[in-house]
N, C-alpha and C positions, 0 to 999 in steps of 0.2 A: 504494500500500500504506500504512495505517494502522498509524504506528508508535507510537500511543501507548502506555507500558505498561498491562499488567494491573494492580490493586493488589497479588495475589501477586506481579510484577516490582517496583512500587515500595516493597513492605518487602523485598524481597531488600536492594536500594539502600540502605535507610534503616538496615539492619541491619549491612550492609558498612561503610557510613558511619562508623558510629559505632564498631564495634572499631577501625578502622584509624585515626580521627580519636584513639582515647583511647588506642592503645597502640603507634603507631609513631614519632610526634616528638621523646618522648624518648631512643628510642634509634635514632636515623634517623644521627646525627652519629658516633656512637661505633660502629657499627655500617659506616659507610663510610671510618673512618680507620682502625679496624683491619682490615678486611676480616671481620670474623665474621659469626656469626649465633648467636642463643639459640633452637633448638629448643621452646622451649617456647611462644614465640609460634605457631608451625605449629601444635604441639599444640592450645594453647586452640582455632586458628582452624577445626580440625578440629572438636572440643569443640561447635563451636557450628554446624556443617554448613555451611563452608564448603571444602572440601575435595573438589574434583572432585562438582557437583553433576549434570552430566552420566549420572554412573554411575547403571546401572540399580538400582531397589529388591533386585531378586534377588541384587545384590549390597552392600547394606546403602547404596547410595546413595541419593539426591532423586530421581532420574529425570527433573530436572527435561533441560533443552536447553542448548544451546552458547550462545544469549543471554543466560539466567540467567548462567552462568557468567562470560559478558563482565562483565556490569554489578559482577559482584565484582572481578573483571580491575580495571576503569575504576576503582574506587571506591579498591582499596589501590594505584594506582599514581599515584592524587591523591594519595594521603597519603605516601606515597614509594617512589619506584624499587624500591631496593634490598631493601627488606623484602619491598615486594607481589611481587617475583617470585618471593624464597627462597620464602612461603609458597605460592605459585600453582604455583609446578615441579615440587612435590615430587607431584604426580599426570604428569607431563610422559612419556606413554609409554601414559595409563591409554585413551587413543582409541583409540592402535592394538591393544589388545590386545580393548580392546570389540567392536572391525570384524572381525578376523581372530584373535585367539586363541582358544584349543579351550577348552569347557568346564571340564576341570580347571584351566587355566590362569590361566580367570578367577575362580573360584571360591578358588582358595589367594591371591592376588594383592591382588585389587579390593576385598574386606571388611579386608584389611589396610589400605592406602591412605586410605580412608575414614574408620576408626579413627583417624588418626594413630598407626598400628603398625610403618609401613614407608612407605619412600620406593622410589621409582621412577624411573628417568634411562634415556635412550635415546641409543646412541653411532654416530653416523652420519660428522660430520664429519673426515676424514683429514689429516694435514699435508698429504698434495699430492693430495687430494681434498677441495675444498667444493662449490662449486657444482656440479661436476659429478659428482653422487653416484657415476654410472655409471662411475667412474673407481677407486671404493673397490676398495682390496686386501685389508683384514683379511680370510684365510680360515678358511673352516672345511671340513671333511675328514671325508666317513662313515669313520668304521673300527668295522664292525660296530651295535651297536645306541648308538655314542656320534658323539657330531660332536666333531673337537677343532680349537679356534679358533686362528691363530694372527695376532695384529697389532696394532695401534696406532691408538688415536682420538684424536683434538684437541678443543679447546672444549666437556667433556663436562657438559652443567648435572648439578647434583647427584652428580658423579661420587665423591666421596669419601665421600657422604652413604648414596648408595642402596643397598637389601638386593638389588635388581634392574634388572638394565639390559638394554633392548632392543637388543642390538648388530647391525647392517646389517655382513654379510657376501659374501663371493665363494663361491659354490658351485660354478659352473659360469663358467669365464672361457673355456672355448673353445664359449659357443653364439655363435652368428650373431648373436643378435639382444640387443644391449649391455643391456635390458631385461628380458633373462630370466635374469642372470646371477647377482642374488645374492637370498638369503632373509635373515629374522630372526631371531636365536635369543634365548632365554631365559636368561640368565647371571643364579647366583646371584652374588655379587659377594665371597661366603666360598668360594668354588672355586679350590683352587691353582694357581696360576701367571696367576690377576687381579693388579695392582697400578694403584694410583689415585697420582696426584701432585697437589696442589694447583696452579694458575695465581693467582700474585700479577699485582697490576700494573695492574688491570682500568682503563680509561677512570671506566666507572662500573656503578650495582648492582654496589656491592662484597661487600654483604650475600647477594647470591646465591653460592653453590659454582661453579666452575667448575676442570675436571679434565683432564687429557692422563690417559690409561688405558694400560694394555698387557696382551696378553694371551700368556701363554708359555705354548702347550700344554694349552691349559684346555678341559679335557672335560666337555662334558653331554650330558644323555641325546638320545635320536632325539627323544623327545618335545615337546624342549622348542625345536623346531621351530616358529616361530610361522607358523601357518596353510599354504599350499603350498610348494614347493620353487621356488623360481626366480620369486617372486611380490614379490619384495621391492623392489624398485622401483615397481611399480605399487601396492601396499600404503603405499608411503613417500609417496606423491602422494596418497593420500586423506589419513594421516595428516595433511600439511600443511591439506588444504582446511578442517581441522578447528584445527589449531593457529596457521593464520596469523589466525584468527579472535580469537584472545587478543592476538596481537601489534596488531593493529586497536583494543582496549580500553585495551592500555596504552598506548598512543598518546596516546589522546583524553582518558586520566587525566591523563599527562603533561603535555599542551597543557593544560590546564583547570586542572589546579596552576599556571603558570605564567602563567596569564591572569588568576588569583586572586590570585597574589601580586603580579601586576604594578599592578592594580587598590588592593591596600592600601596598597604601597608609594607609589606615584603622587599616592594621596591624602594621605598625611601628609608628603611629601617637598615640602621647599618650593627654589625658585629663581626667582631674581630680584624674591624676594618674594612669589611665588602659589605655591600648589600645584602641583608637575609634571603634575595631572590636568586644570588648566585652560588647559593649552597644545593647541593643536588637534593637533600634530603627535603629540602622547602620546594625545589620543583618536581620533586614525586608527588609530594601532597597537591599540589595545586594540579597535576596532570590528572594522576587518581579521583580527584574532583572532579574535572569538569567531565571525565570519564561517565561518571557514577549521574550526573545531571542530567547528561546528553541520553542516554541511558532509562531513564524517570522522564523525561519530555518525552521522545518518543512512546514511551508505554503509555502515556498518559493522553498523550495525540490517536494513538491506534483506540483506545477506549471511548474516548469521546466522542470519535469520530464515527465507532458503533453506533454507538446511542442514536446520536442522529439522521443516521441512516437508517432510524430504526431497530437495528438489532441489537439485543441486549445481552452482556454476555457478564453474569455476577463472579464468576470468577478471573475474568479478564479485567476487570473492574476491581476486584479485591487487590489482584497482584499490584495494581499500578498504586492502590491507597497503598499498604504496606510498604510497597517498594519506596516510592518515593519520601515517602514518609522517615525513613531510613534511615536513606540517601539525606536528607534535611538536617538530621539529627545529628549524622557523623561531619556534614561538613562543617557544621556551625560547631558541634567541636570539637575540629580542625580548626578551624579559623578563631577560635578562641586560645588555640593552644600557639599558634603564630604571632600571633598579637601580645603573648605573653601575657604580664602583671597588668596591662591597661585592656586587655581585653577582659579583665577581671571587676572593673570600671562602667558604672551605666551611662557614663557618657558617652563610652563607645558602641556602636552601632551594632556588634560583634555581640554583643551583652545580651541585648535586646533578641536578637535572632536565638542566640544560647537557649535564652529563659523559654522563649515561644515555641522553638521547636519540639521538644516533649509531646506537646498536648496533641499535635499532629497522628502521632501513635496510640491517642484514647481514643478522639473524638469521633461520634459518627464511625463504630465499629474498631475496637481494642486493634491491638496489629495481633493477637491471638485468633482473635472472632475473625480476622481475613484469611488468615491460616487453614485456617478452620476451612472456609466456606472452597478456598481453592483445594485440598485435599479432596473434603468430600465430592469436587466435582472429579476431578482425575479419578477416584476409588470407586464413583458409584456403579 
């Protein structure tokens, strides 16, 4: 397969580029020691249609595919963690609603989204449900033409932020089949008896939101029922096929920052009197890197580029999250181990990438749970 881009992909690139290169560094520092974020960078990045390019025209989006979409992924998590995710997340639910939500659904929603008029967050993860979703308790309860919710999510991105959250419920806990147990529902996030808490503390992408939720008794309508009843598991597994495809982008952004600053640093850093770039052992490292990059692009180009062609392939998809993810991990530190005692410093850039890369290998399917899923496809 021929992965060169289009030129409509390589101004996507060059357009990604250049906001995130002119409006994230300044405030990449201030932005991961206090834990915030300024909205208004989303806004502009909306502004200028980058904002879930995925979403259909009919819904005021690009229409363009999940690859466009990576290569802005790639591009603002070169420029840093913590911003490119706040801005990337803030659609983080707009797939599944694509695949399986009702017309009315998408239509109040997804022109929102697109705008920069509304944020979006999807809460699956439970204190003592992660990996194994099929384990989630928050329920929800027909009583006549409402469903009322009751329970508790963990690690919710954009929980404190969003007008709408996807929340993964128990509708049915005495079927047979652990698969057919819970659906999705629609939660406005201004319905009484929501409450959001903040998570201080984060390793790293501090700049992103992240929320523990609770929900006491909070009623919505039949309607806002996302897609079948008892469908929410196998709904939540497409959503991934689609969403570990970002986490594949930020990988390779991540690695690729870290292979870049290793490369400046190296070159003007002197010891023993040369340059650290003219020691063979610092250009093994940096070779091995962009090795291991190139490597994770590619996998992650061949996946995507499934998807939108339609075909779906969850263990092609696993390998490239895993892989990349990896790949993120060992260069950042590499490139912390290059940089020495100041890449031990959060003023350096090298830091920041350090701390963030980790979470790449929980989120959105453990690098265990990918393991997992590529095995059993090879054995079955």
């Amino acid at each position: 397969m021929d992965f060169a881009l289009s030129k409509e992909q390589r101004d996507i690139v060059r357009a990604a580029r250049k906001f995130a290169s002119g409006e994230f560094p300044d405030r990449a520092l201030e932005f991961d020691r206090d834990e915030t974020f300024d909205l208004d960078l989303w806004r502009r990045a909306c502004e200028l249609g980058f904002a879930g390019v995925f979403i259909d025209q009919a819904y005021n989006g690009a229409g363009m595919g999940y690859l466009e979409y990576c290569l802005i992924t790639e591009e603002f998590w070169a420029a840093d963690p913590g911003i490119g995710q706040a801005i990337i997340s803030c659609t983080f639910g707009s797939e599944l609603l694509l695949l399986f939500g009702s017309e009315d659904q998408k239509q109040l929603i997804l022109p929102q989204l697109v705008a920069g008029e509304a944020i979006i967050a999807t809460a699956i993860t439970e204190p003592d449900a992660g990996s194994d979703v099929t384990g989630a308790t928050t329920a929800a309860v027909r009583d006549g033409d409402e469903w009322v919710i009751n329970g508790s999510k963990m690690f919710t991105t954009n929980g404190n932020l969003a007008a709408y959250i996807l929340v993964f419920c128990r509708t049915d806990p005495h079927n047979p089949s652990r698969h057919a147990r819970h659906s999705f529902f629609l939660v406005s996030t201004d319905t009484p008896g929501f409450k959001s808490k903040k998570i201080y503390g984060k390793m790293g992408i501090r700049a992103s939101d992240t929320a523990e939720i609770s929900l006491s008794n909070v009623r919505v309508p039949f309607t806002n029922l996302v897609g079948e009843e008892g469908a929410g598991f196998h709904q939540l597994m497409a959503f991934f096929d689609r969403t570990r495809l970002h986490v594949c982008a930020q990988a390779v952004g991540l690695a690729r920052a870290a292979l870049e600053e290793s490369i400046r640093h190296t070159k003007e850093r002197t010891q023993f009197g040369a340059p650290l770039a003219s020691f063979q052992v610092t250009q093994f490292k940096i070779a091995e890197m962009a090795t291991k990059i190139r490597a994770a692009k590619n996998l992650y180009y061949e996946a995507a580029s499934s998807v939108d062609q339609g075909t779906i392939d969850p263990a092609l998809i696993a390998m490239a999250k895993w892989f990349s993810a990896e790949v993120a991990l060992q260069c950042a530190d590499e490139a912390v181990q290059m940089h020495g005692g100041y890449g031990y410093i959060d003023e350096y850039k090298v830091n920041r990438l350090y701390r963030a890369a980790k979470v790449l290998e929980i989120y959105e399917g453990t690098k265990e749970m990918e393991k997992t899923i590529i095995a059993r496809s090879l054995l079955r």
